[in-house]
Every structure is written in structure tokens, then in C-alpha cells.
C-alpha positions in Angstrom: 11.1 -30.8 -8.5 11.4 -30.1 -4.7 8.8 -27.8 -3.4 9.9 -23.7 -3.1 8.4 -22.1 -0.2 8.3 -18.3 0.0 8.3 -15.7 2.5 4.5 -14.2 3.4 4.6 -10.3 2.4 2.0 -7.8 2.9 0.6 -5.3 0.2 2.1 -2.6 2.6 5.6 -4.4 2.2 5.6 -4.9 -1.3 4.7 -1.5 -1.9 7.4 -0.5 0.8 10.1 -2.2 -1.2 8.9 -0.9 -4.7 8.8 2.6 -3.2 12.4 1.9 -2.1 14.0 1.0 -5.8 11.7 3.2 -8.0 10.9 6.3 -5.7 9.7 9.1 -7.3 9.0 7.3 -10.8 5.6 7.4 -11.8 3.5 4.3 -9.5 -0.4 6.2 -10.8 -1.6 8.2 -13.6 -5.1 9.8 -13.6 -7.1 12.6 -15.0 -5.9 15.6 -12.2 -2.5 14.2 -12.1 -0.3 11.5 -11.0 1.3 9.7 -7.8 4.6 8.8 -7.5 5.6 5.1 -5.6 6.9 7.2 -2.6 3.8 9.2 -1.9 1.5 5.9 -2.3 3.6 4.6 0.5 3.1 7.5 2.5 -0.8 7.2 1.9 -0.4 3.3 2.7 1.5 4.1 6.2 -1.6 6.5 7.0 -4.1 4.5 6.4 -2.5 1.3 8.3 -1.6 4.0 11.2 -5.5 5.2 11.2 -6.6 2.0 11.5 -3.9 1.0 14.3 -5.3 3.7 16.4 -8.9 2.9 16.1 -7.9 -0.4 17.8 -7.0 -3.2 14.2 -3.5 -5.4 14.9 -1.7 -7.8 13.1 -4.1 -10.1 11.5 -7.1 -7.9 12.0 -9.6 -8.2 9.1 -10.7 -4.9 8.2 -13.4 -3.1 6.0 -12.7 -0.1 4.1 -15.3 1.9 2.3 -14.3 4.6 -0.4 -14.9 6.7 -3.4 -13.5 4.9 -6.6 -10.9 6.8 -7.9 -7.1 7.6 -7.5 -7.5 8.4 -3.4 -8.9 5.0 -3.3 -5.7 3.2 -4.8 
């Protein structure tokens, strides 16, 4: 069996590209409510642009500390 090689993908493009085919369907389901695969993009580009302008680039290892719960996700 030869060997299958893939393309490296971020969490940010993965969740880009499910926000793409399934929208506004239901990505997050919690007590207060729920959070659809277009707004958890959104929160994913703000975060990644937050941390882009307190100086982190492409293969900058970051830490991120937050309250468990949906804002987290």
C-alpha cells in the first residue's frame, strides 16, 4: 500500500471550511443557548486577530487561559 500524505490544516481552517458547508446549523449547544458554526468562526478569527496584534505569527506557540464553559470553545 503506497504511503498517502495529506495536507497540514489548522483548527482555524477546519473550522473555516465547516463554517463554509453547514453555516448557521447548530456547531454548540449549552445551558443559556447555542452557537452556530458561523459565529464560532467569527469568535476563532478574533481570538487569532488578538493574538496577531499582541505580536504571535505563524508557528508561534501560544498560551491561553479561560473560564470553562461555551466562550471557552
Amino acid at each position: 500500500m503506497p504511503h498517502r500524505t495529506c495536507e497540514p490544516y489548522t483548527l482555524g481552517d477546519l473550522l473555516r471550511a465547516a463554517a463554509e458547508r453547514h453555516g448557521d446549523r447548530t456547531f454548540l449547544e449549552f445551558a443559556a443557548g447555542t452557537q452556530t458554526y458561523t459565529e464560532a468562526d467569527r469568535r476563532a478569527n478574533r481570538a487569532a486577530n488578538g493574538l496577531v496584534a499582541l505580536g504571535a505569527g505563524k508557528d508561534s506557540k501560544v498560551a491561553i487561559m479561560a473560564v470553562n464553559g461555551p466562550g471557552f470553545i
